[in-house]
N, C-alpha and C positions, 0 to 999 in steps of 0.2 A: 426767565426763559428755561426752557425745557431740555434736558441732555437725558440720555440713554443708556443702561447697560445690560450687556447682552450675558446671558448663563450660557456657557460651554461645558458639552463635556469632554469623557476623554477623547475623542474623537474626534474635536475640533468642531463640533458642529453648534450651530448656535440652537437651545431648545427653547427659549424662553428672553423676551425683550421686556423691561422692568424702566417707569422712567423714574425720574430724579430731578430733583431743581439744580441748574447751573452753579447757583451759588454755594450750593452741598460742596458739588465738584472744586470751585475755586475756592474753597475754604479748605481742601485737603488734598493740596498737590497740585492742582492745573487739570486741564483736561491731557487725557492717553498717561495717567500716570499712575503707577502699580500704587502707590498709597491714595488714591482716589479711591480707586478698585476696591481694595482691603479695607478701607471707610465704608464705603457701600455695601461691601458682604457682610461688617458687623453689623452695619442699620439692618439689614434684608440679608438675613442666612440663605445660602445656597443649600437647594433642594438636593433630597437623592439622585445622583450621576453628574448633578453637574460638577464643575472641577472649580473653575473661576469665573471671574467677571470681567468683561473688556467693554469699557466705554465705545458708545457708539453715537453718531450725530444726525440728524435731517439736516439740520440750516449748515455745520460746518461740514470744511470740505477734507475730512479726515478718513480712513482707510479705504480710498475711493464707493464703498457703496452701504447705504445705511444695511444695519444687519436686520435682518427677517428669520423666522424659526425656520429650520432645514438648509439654511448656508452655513458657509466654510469659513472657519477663521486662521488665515494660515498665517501663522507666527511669523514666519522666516520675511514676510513683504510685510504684514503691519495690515494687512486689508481683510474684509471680507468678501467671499465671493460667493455667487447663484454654486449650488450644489451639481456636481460634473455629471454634462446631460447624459452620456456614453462614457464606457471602457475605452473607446479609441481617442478619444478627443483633447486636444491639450490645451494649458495656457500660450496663450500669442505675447507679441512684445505690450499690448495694452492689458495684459491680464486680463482677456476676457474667453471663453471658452470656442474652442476651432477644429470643425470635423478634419479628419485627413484630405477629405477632397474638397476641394474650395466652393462653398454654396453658388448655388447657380444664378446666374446675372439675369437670369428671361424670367419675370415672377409674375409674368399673366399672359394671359391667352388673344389673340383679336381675331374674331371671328366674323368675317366679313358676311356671312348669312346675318349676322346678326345687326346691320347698319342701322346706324340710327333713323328714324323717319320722320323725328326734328330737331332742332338745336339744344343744348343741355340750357336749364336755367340760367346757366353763370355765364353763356356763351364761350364756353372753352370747347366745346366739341359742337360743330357746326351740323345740321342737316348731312345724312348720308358718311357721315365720318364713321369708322369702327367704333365697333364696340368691346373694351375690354373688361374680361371677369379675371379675376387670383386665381391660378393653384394654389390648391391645396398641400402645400410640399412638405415631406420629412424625410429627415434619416433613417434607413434601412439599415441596421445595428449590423446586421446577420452577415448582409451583402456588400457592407461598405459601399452604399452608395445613395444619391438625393432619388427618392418618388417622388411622383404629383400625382394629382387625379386631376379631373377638370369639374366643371359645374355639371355634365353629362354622366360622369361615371367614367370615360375613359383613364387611363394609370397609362404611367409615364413612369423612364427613368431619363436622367442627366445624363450625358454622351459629352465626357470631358475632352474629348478629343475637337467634338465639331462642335462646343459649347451650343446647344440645344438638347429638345426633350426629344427624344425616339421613343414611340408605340411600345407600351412593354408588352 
């Protein structure tokens, strides 16, 4: 079976994922163990800027997310995380990353011009039912706040007060 270690540099960032046989690892230390790590850097020298090695896994269920090039390995939880999408944004109680304003709960449109004129394949949406398309939604960095667009072109912002989208 196959385990993983990831090259960090000083930055925390993961630059490069490197695998390894399981049994490397249980031969020297266990797996998440700084003599694993230090086995695997003398098999496989660490390149310029990286710093160290941190095992990382697909099948176990160890620093909640396998590591990928451009995440964060943040020492102090033992995990890696997606790289911080915004300045504003922080870790939640699940360590996962949260605009200041709470993302919007409406994430499509039903456009009653748009009724269906048969039944869907699956018969989940009957003759004459709406039809709904996604916004397109992201965060506005600048303005601290959620846009849309629709499938038309119209742009939308969040309106945290009456939880809906207002005409921007």
């Amino acid at each position: 079976m196959a385990t993983y270690f990831a090259a960090i540099n000083a930055a925390n960032q993961v630059v490069r994922v490197v695998s390894a046989d399981q049994s490397f690892v249980d031969a020297n230390g266990g797996d998440q163990s700084e003599s694993a790590a230090n086995a695997f850097e003398k098999k496989i020298p660490l390149k310029s800027g990286e710093v160290k090695y941190v095992q990382a896994s697909k099948t176990r269920s160890f620093r909640k997310n396998f590591a990928g090039v451009g995440m964060i390995f943040d020492s102090e939880k033992n995990i890696f995380l997606e790289a911080k999408p915004y300045p504003s944004w922080s870790l939640n109680e699940n360590n996962e990353w949260e605009a200041p304003v709470a993302e919007p709960t409406i994430k499509n449109t039903s456009e009653v011009s748009g009724q269906r004129l048969e039944a869907s394949p699956d018969g989940l949406y009957p003759a004459g039912s709406d039809v709904y398309y996604p916004y397109d939604i992201s965060w506005d960095e600048n303005n601290q706040k959620w846009i849309a667009s629709d499938r038309h072109g119209s742009n939308f912002q969040w309106n945290t007060s009456t939880l809906s989208w207002d005409n921007n």
